[in-house]
C-alpha positions as CSV (number, residue, x, y, z in Angstrom):
1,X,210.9,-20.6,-75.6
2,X,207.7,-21.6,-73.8
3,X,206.2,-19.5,-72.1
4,X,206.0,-20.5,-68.3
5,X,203.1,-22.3,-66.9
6,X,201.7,-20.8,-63.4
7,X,199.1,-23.0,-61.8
8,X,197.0,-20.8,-59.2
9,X,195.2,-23.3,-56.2
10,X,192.0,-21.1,-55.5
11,X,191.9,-20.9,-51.6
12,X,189.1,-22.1,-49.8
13,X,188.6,-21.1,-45.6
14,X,188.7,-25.5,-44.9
15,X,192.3,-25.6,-47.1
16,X,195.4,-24.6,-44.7
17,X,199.1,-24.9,-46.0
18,X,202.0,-25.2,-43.8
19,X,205.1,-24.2,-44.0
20,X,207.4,-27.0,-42.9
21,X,207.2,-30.5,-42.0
22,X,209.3,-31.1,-38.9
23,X,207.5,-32.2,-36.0
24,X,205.5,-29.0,-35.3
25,X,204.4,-28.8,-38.7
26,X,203.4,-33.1,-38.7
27,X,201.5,-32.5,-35.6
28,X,200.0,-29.8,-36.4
29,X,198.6,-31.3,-39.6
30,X,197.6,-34.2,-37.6
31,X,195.1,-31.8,-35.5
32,X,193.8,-30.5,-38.4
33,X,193.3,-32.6,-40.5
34,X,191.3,-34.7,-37.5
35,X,189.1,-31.3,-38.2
36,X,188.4,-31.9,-41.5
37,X,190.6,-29.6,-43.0
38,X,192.4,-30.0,-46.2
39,X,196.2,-29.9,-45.4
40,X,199.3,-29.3,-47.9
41,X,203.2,-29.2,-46.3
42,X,206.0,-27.9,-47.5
43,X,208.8,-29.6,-47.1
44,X,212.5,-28.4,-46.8
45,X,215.5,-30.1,-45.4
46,X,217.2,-26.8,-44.2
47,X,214.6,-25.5,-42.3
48,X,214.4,-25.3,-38.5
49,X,211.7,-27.1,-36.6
50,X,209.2,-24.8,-34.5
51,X,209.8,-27.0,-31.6
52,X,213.7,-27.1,-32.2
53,X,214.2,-30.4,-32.8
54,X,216.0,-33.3,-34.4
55,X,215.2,-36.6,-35.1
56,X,217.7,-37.9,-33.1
57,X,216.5,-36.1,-30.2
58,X,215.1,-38.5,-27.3
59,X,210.8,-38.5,-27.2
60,X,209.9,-36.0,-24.4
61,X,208.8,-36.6,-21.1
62,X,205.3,-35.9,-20.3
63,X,203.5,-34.8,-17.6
64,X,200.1,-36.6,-16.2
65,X,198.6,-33.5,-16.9
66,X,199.6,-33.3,-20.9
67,X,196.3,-35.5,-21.6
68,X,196.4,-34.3,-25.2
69,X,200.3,-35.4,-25.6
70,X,199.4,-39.1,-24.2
71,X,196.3,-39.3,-26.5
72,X,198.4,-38.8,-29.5
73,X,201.4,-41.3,-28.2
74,X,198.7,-43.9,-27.8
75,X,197.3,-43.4,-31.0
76,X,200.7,-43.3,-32.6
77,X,201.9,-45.9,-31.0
78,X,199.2,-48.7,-32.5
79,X,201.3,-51.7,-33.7
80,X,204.6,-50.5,-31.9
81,X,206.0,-51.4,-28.9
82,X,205.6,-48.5,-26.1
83,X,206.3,-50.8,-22.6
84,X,209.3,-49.2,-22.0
85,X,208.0,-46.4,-20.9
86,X,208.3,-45.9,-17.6
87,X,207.2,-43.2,-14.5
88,X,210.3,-41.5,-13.4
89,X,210.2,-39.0,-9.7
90,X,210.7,-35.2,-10.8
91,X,214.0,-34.7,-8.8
92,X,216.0,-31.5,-7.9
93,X,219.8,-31.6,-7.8
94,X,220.9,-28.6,-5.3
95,X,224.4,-27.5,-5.3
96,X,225.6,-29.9,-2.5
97,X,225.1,-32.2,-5.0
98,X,222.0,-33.6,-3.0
99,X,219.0,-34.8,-5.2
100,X,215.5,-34.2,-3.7
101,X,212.8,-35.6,-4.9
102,X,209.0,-33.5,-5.3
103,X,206.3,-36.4,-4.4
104,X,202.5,-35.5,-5.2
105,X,200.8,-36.5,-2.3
106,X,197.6,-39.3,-2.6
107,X,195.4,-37.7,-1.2
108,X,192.2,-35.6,-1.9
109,X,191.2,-32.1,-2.9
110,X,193.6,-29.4,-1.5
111,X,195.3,-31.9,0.8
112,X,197.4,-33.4,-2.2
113,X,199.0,-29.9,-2.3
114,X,199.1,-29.0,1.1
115,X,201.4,-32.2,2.1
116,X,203.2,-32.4,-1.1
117,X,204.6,-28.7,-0.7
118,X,205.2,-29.4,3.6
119,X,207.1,-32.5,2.5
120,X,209.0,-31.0,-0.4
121,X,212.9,-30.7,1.6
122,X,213.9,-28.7,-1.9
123,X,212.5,-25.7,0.0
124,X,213.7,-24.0,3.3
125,X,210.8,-24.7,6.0
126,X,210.6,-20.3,5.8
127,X,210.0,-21.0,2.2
128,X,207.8,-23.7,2.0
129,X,205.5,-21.9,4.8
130,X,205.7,-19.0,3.0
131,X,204.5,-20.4,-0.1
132,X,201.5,-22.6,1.4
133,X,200.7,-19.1,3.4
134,X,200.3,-17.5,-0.1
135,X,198.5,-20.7,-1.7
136,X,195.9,-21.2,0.8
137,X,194.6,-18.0,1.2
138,X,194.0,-17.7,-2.6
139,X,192.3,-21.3,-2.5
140,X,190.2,-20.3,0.8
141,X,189.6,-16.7,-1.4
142,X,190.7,-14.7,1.2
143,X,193.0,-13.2,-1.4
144,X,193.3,-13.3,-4.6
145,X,196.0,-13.0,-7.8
146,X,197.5,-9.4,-8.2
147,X,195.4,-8.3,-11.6
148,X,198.3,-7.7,-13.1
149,X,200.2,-10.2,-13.2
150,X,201.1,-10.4,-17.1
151,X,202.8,-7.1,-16.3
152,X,204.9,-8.4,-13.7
153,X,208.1,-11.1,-14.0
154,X,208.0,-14.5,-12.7
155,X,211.1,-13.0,-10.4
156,X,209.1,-10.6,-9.2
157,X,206.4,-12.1,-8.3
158,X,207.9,-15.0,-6.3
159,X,210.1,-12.5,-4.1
160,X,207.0,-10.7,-3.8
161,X,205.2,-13.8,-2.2
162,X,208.6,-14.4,-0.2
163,X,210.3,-16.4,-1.5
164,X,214.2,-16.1,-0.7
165,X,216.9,-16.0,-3.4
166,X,218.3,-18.8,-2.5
167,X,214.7,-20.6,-3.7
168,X,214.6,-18.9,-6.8
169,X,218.1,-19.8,-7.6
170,X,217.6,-23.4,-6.5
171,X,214.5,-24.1,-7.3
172,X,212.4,-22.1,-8.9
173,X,215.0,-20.9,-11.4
174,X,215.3,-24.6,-13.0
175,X,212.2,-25.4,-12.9
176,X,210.9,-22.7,-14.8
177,X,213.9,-23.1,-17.4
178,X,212.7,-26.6,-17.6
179,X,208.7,-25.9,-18.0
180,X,209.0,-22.7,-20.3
181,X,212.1,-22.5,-21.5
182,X,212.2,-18.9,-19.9
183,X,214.5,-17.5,-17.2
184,X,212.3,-16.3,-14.1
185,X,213.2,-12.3,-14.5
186,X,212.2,-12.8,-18.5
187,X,209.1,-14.9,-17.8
188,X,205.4,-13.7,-17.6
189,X,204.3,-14.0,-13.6
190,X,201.0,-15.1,-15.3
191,X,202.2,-17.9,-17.7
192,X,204.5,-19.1,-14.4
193,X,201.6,-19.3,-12.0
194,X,198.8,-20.6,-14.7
195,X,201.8,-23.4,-15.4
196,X,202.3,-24.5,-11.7
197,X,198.6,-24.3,-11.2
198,X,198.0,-27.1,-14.1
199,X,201.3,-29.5,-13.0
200,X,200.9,-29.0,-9.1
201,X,197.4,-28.0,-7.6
202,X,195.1,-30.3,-9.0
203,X,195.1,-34.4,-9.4
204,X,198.5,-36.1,-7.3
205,X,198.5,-37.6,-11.0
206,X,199.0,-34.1,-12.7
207,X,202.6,-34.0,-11.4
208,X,203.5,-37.9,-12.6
209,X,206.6,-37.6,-15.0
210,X,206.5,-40.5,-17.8
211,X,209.9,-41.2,-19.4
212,X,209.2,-41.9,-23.3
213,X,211.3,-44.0,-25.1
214,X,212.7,-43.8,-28.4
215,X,213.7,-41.2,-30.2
216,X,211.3,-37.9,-31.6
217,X,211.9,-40.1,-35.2
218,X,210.5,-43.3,-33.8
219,X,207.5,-41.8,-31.3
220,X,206.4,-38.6,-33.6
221,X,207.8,-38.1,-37.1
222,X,207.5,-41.8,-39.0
223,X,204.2,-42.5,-37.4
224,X,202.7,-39.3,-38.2
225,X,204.2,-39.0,-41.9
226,X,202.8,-42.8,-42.3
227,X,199.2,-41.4,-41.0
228,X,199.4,-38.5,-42.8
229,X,200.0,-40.2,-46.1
230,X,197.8,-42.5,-45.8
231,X,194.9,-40.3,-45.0
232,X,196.0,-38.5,-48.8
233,X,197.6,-35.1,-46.6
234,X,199.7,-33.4,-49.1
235,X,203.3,-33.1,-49.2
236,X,205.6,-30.9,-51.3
237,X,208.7,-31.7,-51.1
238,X,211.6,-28.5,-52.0
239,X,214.9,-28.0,-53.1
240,X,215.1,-24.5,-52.7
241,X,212.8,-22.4,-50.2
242,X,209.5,-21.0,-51.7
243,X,208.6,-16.7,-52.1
244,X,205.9,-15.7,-49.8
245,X,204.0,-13.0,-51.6
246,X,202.0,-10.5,-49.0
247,X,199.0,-8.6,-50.5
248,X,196.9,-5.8,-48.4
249,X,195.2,-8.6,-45.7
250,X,198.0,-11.0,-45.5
251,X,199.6,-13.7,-47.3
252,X,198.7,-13.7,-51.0
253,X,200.2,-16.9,-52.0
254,X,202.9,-18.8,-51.8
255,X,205.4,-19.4,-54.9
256,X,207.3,-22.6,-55.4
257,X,210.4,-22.9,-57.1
258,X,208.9,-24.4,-60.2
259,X,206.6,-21.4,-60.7
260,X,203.4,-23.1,-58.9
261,X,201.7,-20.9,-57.0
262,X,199.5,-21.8,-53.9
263,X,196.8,-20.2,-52.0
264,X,194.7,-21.6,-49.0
265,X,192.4,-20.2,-46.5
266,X,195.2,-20.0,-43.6
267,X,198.5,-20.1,-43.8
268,X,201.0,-21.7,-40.9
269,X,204.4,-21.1,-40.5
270,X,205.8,-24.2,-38.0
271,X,209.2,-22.9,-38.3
272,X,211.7,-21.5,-35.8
């Protein structure tokens, strides 16, 4: 019998392999390689995405304020059709079964926040006064964040700027759930207030919800494989998972089923 051949890749700090190709591992290649980095993905079909999804899944909708997300649609979407997008309100649906809408004021400086919050009916007029109370004297700097705010709870800290229960449950709770994917009392007070800050107290525009259409195949995945191809990123395609081989500072290498062996500078699991 032959004896097997093992072919080593010597790593180099610019050379980065990823482990899966699913949309978090496709767009993270796309950034890097934009970096000059040399980029190899392994591919395999029972793997979970990072971002946890399918191909099926509708594109997501963006923010104003996810400049880097509408960068990369426009790019991807050279020579495809992208008018049916469309700006949608970011609505509420209480338990009456009323839907209230959150409209980012026009106007300029602090005053888009000011009369977006007073106008927002989502919130009791106790809440909403509460909460502008709390805002303004942070933005005037006659107060400032608690210091510790990573060590408190998104629940926490809204009760402790007064928020009623009734808020948090109506409001506040989906919203967060829909930003983070985190339930208030298991979300960092300082990832909740750094997010609102970005979507709500800056440009009216920050807050503008686009509605994508397609599907994450059509927007992300075939456009960013086509890209990557052509651009000669490499992809390994598997029929059984590879062994990951950990030496004293990390990752040794990585062993394919066919007894190749590969190295690189950094290694990136885009997995879930």
């Amino acid at each position: 019998m032959a004896p097997l051949t093992i072919l080593v890749t010597s790593p180099s700090s610019q050379t980065v392999l990823i482990v899966g190709a699913g949309l978090a591992g496709l767009a993270t290649a796309y950034q890097l390689h934009q970096q000059g980095y040399q980029v190899t993905l392994l591919e395999y079909a029972d793997w979970l995405d990072g971002f946890r999804t399918d191909a099926s899944d509708p594109t997501a909708i963006t923010f104003g304020c996810h400049h880097e997300s509408k960068r990369v649609l426009q790019e991807l979407a050279q020579g495809t059709d992208s008018r049916s997008d469309q700006t949608i309100p970011l609505e509420f649906q209480l338990p009456t079964g009323q839907t209230v809408p959150y409209q980012s004021a026009r106007l300029p400086g602090a005053l888009q926040w000011m009369m977006s919050v007073f106008n927002f009916h989502g919130l009791s007029w106790q809440d909403r006064w509460r909460l502008f109370s709390h805002v303004e004297q942070i933005w005037e700097q006659a107060e400032t964040l608690p210091a510790d705010l990573e060590n408190h709870t998104a629940d926490e800290w809204l009760t402790a700027i007064g928020q009623s229960a009734e808020a948090r449950e109506r409001i506040w709770s989906p919203l967060a759930q829909w930003l983070t994917g985190n339930a208030l009392p298991r979300l960092s007070a300082a990832t909740f207030v750094h997010t609102l800050s970005t979507v709500f107290l800056r440009d009216a525009s920050d807050a503008r919800l686009t509605y994508r259409s397609g599907t994450i195949d059509q927007r992300f995945l075939i456009p960013l494989k086509e890209i990557l191809h052509r651009n000669h990123v490499r992809f390994i395609p598997l029929a059984q998972p590879p062994h990951i081989r950990f030496g004293q500072d990390g990752i040794q290498d990585i062993r394919l089923p066919n007894g190749t062996t590969l190295q690189a500078g950094w290694y990136i699991s885009a997995l879930s």
